[in-house]
N, C-alpha and C positions, 0 to 999 in steps of 0.2 A: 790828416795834415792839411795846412792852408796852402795854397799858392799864387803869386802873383807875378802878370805879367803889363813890367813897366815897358812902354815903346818911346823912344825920345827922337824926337826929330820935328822941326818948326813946319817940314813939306806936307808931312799927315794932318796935323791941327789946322793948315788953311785948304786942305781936301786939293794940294796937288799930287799925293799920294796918297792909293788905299792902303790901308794897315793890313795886306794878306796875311803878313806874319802872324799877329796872335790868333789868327782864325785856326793855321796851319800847328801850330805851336799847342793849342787847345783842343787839337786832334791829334794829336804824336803822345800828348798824355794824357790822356783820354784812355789810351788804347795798353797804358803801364797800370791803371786804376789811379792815377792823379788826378783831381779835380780845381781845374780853373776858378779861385772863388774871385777874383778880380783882376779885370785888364783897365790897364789906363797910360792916356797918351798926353805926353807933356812938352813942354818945349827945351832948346839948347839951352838951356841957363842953370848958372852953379847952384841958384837957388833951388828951382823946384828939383833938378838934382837930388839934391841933398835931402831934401822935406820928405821926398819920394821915399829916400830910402831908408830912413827916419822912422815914418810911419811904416814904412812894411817891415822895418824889422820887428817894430812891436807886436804885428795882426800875424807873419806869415813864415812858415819855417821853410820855406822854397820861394827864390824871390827870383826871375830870370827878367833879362834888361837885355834890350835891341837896340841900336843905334848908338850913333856919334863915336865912331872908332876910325877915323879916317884922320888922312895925314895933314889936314887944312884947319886952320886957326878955330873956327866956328867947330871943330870933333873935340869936344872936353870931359868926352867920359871919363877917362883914363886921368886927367886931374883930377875931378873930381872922387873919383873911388878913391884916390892916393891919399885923397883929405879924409876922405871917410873911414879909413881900415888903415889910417895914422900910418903910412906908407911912403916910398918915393919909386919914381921910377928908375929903371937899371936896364943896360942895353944887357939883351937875351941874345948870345951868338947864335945858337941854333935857330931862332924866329931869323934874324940878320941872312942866314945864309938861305933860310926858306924864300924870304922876299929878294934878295938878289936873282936864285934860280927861278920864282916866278917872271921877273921882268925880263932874263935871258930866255924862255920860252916862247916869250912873244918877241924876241928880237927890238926890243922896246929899252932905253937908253935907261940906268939906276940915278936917279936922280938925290940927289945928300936930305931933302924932304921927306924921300921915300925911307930913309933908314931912321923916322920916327917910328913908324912901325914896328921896328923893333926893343921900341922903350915898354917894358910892361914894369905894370908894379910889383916888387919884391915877393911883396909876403903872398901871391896869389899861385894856385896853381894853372899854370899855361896851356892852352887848350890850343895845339898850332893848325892853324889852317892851309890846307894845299890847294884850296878853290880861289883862294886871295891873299890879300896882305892886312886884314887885320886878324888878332888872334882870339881865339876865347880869353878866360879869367873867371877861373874858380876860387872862390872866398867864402871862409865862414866865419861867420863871428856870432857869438851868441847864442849858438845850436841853431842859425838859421845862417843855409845857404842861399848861397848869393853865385848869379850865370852870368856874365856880361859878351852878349854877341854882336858880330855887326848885323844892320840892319839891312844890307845886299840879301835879298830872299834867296838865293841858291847856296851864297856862303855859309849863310845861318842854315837852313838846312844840312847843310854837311855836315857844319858842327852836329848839331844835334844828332845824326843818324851817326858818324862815324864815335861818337865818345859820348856825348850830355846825356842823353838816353840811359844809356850801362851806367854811367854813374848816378844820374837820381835812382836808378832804381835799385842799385849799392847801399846807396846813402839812407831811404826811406823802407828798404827792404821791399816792394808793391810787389802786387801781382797782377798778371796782367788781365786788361779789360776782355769779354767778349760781348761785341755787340753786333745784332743783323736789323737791317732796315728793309720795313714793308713798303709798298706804293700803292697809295689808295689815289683816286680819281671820280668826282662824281657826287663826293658829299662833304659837307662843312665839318671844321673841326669838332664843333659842340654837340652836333648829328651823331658822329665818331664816337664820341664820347660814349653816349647816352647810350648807342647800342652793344657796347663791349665792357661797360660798366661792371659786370660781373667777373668777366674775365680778367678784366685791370686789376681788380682788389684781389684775386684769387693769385698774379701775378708779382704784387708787390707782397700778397703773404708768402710769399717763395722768395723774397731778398733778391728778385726781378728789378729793374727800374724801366718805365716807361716814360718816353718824349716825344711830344706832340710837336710835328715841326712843320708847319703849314706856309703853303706861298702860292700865288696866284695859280688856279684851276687843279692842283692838290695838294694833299694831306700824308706824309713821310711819319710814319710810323718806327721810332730807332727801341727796341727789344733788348736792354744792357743787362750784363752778371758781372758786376765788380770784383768777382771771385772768379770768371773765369769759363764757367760752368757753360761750355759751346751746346751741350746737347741740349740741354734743362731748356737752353733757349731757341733752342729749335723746334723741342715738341710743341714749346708754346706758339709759333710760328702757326705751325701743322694747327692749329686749334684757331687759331684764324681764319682761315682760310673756309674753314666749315660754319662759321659766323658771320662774314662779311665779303663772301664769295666772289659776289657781283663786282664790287668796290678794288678789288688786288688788283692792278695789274701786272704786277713786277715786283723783283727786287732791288736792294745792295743800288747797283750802278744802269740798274736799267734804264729805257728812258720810253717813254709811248710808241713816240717813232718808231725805235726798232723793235719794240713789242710786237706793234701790226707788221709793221716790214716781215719779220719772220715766221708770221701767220701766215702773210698773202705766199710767202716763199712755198712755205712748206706744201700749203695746198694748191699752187702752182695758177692763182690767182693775181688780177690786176688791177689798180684804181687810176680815176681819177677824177678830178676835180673843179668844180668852179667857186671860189672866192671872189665873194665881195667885200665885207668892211674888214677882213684878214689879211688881204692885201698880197696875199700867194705864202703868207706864212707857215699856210701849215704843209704846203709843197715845198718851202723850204726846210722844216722838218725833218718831211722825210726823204727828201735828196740828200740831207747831211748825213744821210748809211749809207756806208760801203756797200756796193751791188743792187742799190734800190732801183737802178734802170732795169733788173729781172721782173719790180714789179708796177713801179710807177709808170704811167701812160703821158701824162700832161696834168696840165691844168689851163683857164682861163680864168683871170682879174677879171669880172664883170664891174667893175666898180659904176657905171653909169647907167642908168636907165638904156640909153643906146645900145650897150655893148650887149646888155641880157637880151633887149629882144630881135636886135638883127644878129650874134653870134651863137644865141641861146633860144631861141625861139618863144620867148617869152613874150605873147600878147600884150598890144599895146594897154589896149582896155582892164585888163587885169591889174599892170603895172601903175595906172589911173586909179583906180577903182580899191585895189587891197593897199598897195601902195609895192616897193620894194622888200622892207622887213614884213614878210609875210608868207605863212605856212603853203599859201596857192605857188605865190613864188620859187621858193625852195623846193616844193616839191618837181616844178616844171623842168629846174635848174638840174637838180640830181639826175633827173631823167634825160634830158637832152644832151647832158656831157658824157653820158654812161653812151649812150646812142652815138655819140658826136665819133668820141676815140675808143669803142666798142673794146669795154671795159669790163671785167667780172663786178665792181663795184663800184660806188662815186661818191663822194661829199660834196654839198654845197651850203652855204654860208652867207647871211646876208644878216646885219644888227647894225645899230647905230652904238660907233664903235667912243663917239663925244671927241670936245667937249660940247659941243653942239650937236645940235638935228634934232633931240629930243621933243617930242607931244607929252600931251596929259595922256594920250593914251599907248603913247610907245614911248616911254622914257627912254634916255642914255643909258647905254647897257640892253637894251633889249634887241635879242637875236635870236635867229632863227637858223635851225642847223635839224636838214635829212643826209639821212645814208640810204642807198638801196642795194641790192642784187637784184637778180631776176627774178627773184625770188617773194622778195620783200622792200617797203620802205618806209622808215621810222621817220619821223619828223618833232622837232618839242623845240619848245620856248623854251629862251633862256632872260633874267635880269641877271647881270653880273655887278653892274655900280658904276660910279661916273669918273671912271679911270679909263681913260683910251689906251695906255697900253697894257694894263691889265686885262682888259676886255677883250682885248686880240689876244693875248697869251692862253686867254680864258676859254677863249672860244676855242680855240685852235686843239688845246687838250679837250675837250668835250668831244669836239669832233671825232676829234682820231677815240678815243675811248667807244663811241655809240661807235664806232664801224667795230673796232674788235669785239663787242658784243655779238654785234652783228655776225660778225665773220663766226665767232666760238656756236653760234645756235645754228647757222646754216651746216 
């Protein structure tokens, strides 16, 4: 089956709204075995309106539509579908008595504008909503359905989850999706590629689907069975993991942070930190877990030559001499903060994070990032690219990744 989701509303098309909905919407069917083959955002006007649904009748036999269902002159969905499915509208006493007891819940006065909401078109089936006062509208014509929601993200989700749902999946008969997501950390998509290349083909000869969903400092691995098939997709998981070991941190919803957080937990371990062109991001991290004061210590912003060597004992001559972004640096930095708030472990951080600072011989993006224990301390260069907050996000995931290395070998 095709599907398409049209979003109508003029606030999206000038970016004073993000369109979460078809993101949210393309994961709700995703997960029935529907597949999203176009989203598109248009403006208030009876024209593209119309063109819209014109052309998607002829490409798509599932056509779902967000926005313009409000009670104010500029909401012309609802005319508009009425021209379309040669209709008129007809007050719905049950939507009527829906939106009166909405406005009596909130002690909020029913205003005679407000009982437009209750005008739906004839020939449609009423989808009532109890989160709001616009309703759904189920239409078919042509052997291609037609969803019409409002664009309020909580409203539209209700529809969906309490009724739109159960019925596409009535209407198309689906089954539902099962999909699990890996977290890789530490190597480029095309690296990724190259080294599971066997496994990917062996994958899709099993009616597997694999997506590559990459974003600044990693690489989300999504393992799909359109059929359904939870285990099929799990052994192949398990067969990851003996292939690119190093690379996994996590699943599903995991996130770095509280990866290491429940390392250092478990082994009843402590870090902490000095950041320079990170700017305490990756302490803010991992302060965003619950109970990370069991493992977190502090940190220090070293941002200035100053601050490293009178807070951090970092030699003047060295900071002259190697410069800041430099592996003498880093190393002095991890050791002195570990020393400073006597820590089981420590990161420290220093690269030219841009758009400036950059040399011929330390370009923008170049950083420097050790972890130690008492044990050991790893230090490496990184180029990440001339994106300053890529490079912080970048860095920041690197880091925490080389300490749970760290942590899993001690």
């Amino acid at each position: 089956m095709t599907t398409h989701l049209i979003t109508i509303g003029d606030e999206i098309l000038v970016g004073q709204t993000i369109n979460t909905n078809a993101a949210w919407i393309g994961q709700q069917l995703a997960l029935i075995g529907v597949k999203v083959n176009k989203t598109i955002t248009i403006s208030d006007t009876k024209e593209d309106i119309l063109s819209s649904l014109i052309q998607s009748q002829k490409e798509a036999d599932l056509v779902l539509l967000t926005g313009g269902l409000g009670p104010t002159k500029d909401d012309i969905t609802k005319h508009v579908l009425c021209e379309y499915f040669n209709t008129e509208l007809e007050l719905n006493e049950d939507v009527l008595t829906d939106v009166k007891a909405f406005f009596e819940k909130f002690n909020k006065p029913f205003l005679e504008v407000n009982k437009l909401q209750a005008m739906l078109p004839k020939d449609c089936e009423v989808i009532r909503n109890y989160m709001g006062t616009a309703s759904g509208m189920w239409f078919e014509k042509d052997n291609t359905y037609f969803v019409s929601m409002p664009g309020v993200p909580y409203e539209m989700k209700h529809l969906m989850d309490s009724s739109i749902i159960n019925k596409i999946k009535e209407a198309f008969n689906t089954s539902d999706l099962f999909h699990y997501t890996v977290l890789t950390q530490g190597i480029g998509e095309s690296y990724l590629a190259e080294k599971i290349v066997d496994w990917e083909n062996d994958l899709r000869a099993n009616d597997l689907g694999l997506a590559y969903l990459p974003s600044p400092g990693m690489v989300r691995l999504r393992i799909s069975s359109y059929k359904g098939h939870k285990q099929q997709v799990l052994e192949k998981v398990k067969e990851l993991y003996n292939l690119i070991p190093t690379y996994i941190y996590g699943e599903e919803n995991d996130t770095l942070a509280g990866v290491v957080g429940d390392l250092l937990q478990q082994k009843e371990k402590t870090v902490s930190l000095a950041e320079s062109c990170t700017g305490g991001y990756v302490s803010h991290l991992l302060t965003e877990i619950p109970g990370s004061s069991a493992y977190y210590q502090g940190s220090i912003v070293c941002y200035s030559y100053d601050i490293k060597e009178h807070e951090l004992n970092v030699p003047n001559d060295i900071l002259l001499e190697k410069g800041a972004v430099s592996e003498e640096v880093v190393l002095i930095l991890s050791e002195e903060i570990r020393k400073k708030y006597k820590t089981d472990y420590s990161i420290a951080i220093s690269g030219i994070a841009g758009p400036g600072g950059g040399t011929e011989d330390k370009p923008v993006g170049t950083v420097w990032i050790a972890v130690r224990s008492d044990k050991e301390v790893v230090a490496k260069k990184f180029t990440f690219g001339d994106n300053r907050k890529r490079n912080i996000k970048k860095s920041a995931l690197t880091a925490l990744n080389m300490l749970r290395l760290l942590i899993l070998k001690d």
